[in-house]
C-alpha positions as CSV (number, residue, x, y, z in Angstrom):
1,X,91.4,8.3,54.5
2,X,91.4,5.0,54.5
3,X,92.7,2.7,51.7
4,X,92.5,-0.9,50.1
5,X,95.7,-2.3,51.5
6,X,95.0,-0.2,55.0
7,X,91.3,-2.2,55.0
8,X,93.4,-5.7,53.8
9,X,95.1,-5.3,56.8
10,X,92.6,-4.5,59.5
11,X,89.5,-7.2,58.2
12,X,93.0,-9.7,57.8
13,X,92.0,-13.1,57.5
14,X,95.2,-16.0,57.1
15,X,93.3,-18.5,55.0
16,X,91.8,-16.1,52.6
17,X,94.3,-15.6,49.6
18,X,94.8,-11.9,49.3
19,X,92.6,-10.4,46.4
20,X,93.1,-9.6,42.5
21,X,93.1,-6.1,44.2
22,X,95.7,-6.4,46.5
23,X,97.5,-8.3,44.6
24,X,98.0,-5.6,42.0
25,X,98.9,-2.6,44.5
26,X,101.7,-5.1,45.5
27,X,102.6,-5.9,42.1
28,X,102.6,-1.9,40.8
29,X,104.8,-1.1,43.7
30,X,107.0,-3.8,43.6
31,X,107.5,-3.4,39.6
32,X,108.3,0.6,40.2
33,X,110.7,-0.3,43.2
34,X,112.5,-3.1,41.0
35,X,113.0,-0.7,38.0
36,X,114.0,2.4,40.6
37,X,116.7,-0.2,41.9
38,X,117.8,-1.4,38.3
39,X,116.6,-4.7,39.1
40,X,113.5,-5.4,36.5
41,X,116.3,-5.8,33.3
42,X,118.2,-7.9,34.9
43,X,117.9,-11.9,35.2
44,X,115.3,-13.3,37.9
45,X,118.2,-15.4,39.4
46,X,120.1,-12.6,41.1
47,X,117.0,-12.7,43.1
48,X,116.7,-16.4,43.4
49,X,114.4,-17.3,40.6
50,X,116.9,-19.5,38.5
51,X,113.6,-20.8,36.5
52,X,112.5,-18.1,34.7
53,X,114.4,-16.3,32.0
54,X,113.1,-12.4,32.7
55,X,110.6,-10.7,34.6
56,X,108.4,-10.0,31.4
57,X,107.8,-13.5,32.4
58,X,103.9,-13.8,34.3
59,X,105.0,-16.7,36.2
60,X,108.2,-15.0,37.3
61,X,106.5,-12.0,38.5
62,X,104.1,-14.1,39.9
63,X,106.5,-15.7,42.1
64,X,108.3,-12.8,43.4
65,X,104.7,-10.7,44.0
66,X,103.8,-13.5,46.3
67,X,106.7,-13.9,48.3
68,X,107.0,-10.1,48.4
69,X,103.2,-10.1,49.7
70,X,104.3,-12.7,52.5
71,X,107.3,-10.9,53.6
72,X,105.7,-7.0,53.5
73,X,102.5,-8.6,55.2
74,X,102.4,-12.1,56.5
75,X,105.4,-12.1,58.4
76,X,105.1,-8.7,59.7
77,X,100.9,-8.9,60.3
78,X,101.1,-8.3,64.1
79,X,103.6,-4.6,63.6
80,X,101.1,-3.9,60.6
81,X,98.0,-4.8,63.0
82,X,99.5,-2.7,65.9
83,X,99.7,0.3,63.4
84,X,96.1,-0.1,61.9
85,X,94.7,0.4,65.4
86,X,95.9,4.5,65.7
87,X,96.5,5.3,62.2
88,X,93.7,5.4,59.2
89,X,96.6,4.3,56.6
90,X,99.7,2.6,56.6
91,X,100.3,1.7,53.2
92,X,103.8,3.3,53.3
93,X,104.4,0.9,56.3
94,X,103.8,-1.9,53.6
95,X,105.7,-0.2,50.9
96,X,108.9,0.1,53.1
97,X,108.3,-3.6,53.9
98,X,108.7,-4.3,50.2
99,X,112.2,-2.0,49.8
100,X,113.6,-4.3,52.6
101,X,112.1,-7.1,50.6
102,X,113.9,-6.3,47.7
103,X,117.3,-5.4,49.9
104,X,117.4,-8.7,51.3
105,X,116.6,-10.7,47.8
106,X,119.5,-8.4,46.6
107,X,121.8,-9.3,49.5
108,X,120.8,-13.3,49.4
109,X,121.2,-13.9,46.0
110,X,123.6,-10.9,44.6
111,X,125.9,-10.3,47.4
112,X,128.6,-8.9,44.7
113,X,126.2,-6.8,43.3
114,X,124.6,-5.7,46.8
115,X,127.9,-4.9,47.9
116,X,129.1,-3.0,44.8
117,X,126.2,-0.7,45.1
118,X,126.4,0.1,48.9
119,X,130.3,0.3,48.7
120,X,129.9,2.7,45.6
121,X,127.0,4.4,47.9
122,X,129.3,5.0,50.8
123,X,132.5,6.4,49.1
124,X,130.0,9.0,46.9
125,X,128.3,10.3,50.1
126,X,131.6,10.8,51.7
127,X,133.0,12.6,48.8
128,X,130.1,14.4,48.8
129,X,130.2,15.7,52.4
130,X,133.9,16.8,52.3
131,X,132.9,19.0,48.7
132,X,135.4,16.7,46.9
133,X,132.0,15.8,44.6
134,X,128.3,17.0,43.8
135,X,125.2,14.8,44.0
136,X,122.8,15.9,41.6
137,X,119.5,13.7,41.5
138,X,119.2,12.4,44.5
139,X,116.2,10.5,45.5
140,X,114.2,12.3,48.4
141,X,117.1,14.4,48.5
142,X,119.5,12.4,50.5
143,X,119.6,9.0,48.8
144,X,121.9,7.5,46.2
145,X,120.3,5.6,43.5
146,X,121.4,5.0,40.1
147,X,120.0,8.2,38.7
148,X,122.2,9.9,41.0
149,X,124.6,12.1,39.1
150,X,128.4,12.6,40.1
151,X,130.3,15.6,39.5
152,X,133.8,15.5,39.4
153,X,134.6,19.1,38.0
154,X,132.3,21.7,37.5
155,X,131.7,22.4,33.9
156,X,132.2,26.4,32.8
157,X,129.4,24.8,30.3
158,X,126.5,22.4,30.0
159,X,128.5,19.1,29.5
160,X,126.6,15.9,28.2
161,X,126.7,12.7,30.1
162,X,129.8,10.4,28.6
163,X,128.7,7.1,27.1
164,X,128.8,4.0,29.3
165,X,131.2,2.3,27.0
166,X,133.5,5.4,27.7
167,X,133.1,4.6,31.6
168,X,133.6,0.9,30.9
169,X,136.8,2.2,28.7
170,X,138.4,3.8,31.6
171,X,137.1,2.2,34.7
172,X,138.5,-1.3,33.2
173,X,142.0,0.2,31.8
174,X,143.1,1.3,35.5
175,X,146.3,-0.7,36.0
176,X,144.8,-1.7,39.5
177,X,140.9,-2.5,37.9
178,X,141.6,-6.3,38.9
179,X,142.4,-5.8,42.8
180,X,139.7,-2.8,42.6
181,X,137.0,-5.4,41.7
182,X,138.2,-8.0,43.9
183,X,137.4,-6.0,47.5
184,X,134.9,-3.7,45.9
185,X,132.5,-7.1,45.9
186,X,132.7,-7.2,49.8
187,X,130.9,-4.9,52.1
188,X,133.3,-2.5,54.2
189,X,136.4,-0.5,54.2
190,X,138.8,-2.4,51.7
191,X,136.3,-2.0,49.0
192,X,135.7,1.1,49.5
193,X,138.8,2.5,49.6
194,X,139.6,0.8,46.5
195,X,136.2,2.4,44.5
196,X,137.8,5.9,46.3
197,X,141.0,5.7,44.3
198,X,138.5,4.3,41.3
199,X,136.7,7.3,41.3
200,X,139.7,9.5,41.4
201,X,140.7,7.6,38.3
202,X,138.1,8.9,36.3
203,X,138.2,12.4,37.0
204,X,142.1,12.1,36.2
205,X,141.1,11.1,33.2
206,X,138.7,14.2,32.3
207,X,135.2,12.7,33.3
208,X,133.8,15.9,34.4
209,X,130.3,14.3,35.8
210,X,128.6,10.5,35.1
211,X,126.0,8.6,36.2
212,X,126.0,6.7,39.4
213,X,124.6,3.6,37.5
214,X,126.8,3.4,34.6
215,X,129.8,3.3,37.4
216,X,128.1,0.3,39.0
217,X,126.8,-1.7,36.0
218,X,130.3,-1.8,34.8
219,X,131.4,-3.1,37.8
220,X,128.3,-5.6,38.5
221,X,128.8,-6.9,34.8
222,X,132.5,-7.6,35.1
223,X,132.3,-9.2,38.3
224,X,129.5,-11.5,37.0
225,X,131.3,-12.3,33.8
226,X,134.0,-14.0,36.6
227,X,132.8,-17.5,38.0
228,X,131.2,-16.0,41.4
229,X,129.8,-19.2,42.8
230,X,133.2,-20.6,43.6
231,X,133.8,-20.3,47.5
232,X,137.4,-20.3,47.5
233,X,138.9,-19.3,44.6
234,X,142.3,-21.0,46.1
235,X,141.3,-24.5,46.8
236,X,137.9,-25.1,44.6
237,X,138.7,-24.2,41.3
238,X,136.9,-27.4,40.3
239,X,133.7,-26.4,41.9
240,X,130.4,-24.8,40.8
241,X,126.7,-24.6,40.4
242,X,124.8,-24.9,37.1
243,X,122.4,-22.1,37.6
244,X,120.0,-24.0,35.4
245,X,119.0,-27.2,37.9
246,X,121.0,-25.9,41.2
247,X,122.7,-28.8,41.2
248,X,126.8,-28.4,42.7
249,X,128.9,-30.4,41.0
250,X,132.4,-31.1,43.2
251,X,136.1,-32.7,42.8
252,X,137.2,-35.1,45.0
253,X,139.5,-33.2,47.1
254,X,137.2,-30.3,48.1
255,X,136.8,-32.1,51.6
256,X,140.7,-32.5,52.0
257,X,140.6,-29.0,50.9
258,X,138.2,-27.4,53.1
259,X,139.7,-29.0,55.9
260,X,143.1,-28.0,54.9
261,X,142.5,-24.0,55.0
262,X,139.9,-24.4,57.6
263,X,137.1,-23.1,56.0
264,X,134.3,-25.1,57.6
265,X,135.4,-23.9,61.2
266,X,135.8,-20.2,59.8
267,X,132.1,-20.9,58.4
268,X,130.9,-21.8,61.6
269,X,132.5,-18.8,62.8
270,X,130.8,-16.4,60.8
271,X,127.5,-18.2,61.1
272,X,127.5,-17.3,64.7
273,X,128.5,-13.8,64.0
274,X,125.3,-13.4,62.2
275,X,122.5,-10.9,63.8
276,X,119.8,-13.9,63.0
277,X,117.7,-15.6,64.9
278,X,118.6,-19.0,66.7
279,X,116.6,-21.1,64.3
280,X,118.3,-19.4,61.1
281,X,121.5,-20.0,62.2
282,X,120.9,-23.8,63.6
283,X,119.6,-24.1,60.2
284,X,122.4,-23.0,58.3
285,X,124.7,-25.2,60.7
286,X,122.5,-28.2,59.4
287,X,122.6,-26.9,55.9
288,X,126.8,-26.8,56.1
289,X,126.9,-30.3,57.3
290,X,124.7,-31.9,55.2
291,X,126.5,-30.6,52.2
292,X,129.7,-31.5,53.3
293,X,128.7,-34.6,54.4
294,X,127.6,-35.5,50.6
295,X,131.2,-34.0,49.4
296,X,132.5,-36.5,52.0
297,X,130.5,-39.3,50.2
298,X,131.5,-38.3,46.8
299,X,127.7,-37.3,45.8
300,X,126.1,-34.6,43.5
301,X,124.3,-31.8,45.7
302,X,121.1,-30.6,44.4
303,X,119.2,-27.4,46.7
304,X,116.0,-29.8,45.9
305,X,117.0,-33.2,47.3
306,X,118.2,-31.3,50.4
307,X,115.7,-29.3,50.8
308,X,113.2,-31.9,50.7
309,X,115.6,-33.9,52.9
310,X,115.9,-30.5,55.6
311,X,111.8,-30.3,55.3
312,X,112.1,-26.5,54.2
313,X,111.2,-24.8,51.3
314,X,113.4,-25.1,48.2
315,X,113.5,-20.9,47.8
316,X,114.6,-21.1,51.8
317,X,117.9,-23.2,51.4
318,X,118.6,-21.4,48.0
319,X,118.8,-18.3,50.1
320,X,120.6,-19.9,53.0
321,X,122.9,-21.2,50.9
322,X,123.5,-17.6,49.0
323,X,124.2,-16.6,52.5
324,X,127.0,-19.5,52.8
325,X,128.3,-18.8,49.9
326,X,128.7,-15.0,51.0
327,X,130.3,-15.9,54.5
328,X,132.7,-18.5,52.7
329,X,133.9,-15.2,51.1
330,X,134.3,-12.6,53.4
């Protein structure tokens, strides 16, 4: 049977602004996916809306609802089109467009916390598959999400759930917590090795079963109460972005200093590593050197001015330069 968003898609028009109607099926599923995820309590700027305070916020849902609606359905028109033709309904085409939406707001503008989560993701299933653990609560029966449940130790009895300041408690007294959080905010082995031994903490220390969120929150707010936009911890102590404006403040030897550990060629590096299109990745070279080129000249950098000075969107080069930010780093 055919539905609202299936007949949005196949009478498509470009210059028509998508309906009050459409509009809200993208809005209800994209609020229910941002709660499921944990996202909805937490601040607009982990997914690159620095100018609202929460998503309670009409303008600030506003904003995200749209570009969600342009990356489920604009930008992916001609698959969606393709579809319509054999199938009556391909609304969960569209609603899988807007979990990747969300994924890649998450992994633009919280790579910490995107990495956290998939690291802590990784280690549970392979607990999991060797018997070492239990996944209770999993969501279509093979996904971690934070509802998932861990258990350590199977209770003789119905044990309640600790409290997640007894998690915090223990997670942030392990004599290691410190190196633990340092690799658990990057993607891959490291990290998750170090969440392994984490994990083996707590059921050393008599947690019998918790939930999957409390682990991660604890880890997400400790690493975000450290100053995460610095790109190297080693040589820019002295630099920063205010959050607020998005303007980068900068000491005078950042240059010397970049050059000195060779970060701009290792950035260049790992820009062509990326699995992006040409364009992106010419566009992130131009977004590198025109920020370094203002360091060189001793000026403040504001994602505005050089974004109007690129001709792209302001949202664009605040992801790109999320994405900098999380190369600098790895």
């Amino acid at each position: 049977m055919s539905t609202p968003l299936t007949r949005h898609i196949k009478t498509f028009d470009a210059a028509t602004f998508p309906s009050e109607e459409i509009r809200g099926i993208i809005g209800r599923v994209l609020k229910n996916k941002m709660k499921e995820r944990n996202i909805w309590e937490h601040p607009p700027s982990l997914l690159g809306y620095p100018d609202h305070g929460d998503w309670n916020n009409e303008k600030a849902f506003f904003d995200i609802m749209i570009d969600c609606y342009e990356y489920a359905v604009l930008r992916r028109f001609q698959s969606l089109k393709a579809h319509v033709s054999i199938k009556e309904n391909i609304d969960g085409l569209v609603f899988l467009n807007i979990s990747h939406f969300l994924q890649d707001r998450q992994q633009a503008h919280d790579p910490e916390g995107y990495a956290i989560f998939k690291n802590v993701e990784a280690v549970l299933h392979e607990f999991n598959k060797s018997g070492f653990i239990r996944l209770d609560n999993l969501r279509d029966k093979k996904k971690v999400r934070n509802e998932t449940t861990c258990v350590l130790i199977t209770p003789s009895s119905q044990e309640p759930f600790p409290d997640y300041s007894v998690i915090k408690q223990i997670v942030t007294s392990h004599a290691e917590f410190e190196t633990v959080l340092k690799n658990a905010v990057t993607l891959g082995d490291r990290g998750q090795r170090s969440l392994s031994l984490l994990i083996l903490h707590l059921k050393k220390e008599g947690i019998a079963t918790f939930r999957v969120k409390d682990l991660v929150d604890v880890l997400k707010k400790t690493s975000r109460s450290v100053d995460v936009e610095i790109l190297s911890s080693d040589v820019m102590s002295d630099f920063h972005i205010e959050v607020s404006d998005l303007t980068i403040s900068h000491s005078h030897e950042i240059e010397a200093a970049i050059d000195a550990v060779g970060l701009q060629e290792k950035m260049k590096r790992e820009i062509e590593k990326l699995k992006s299109h040409n364009k992106v990745k010419r566009r992130l070279h131009l977004l590198l050197t025109v920020i370094l080129n203002r360091f060189a000249n001793d000026e403040d950098v504001s994602i505005t001015e050089i974004a109007r000075e690129m001709g792209e969107s302001k949202s664009t080069i605040s992801e790109d330069w999320a994405l900098l930010r999380s190369l600098a780093k790895s």
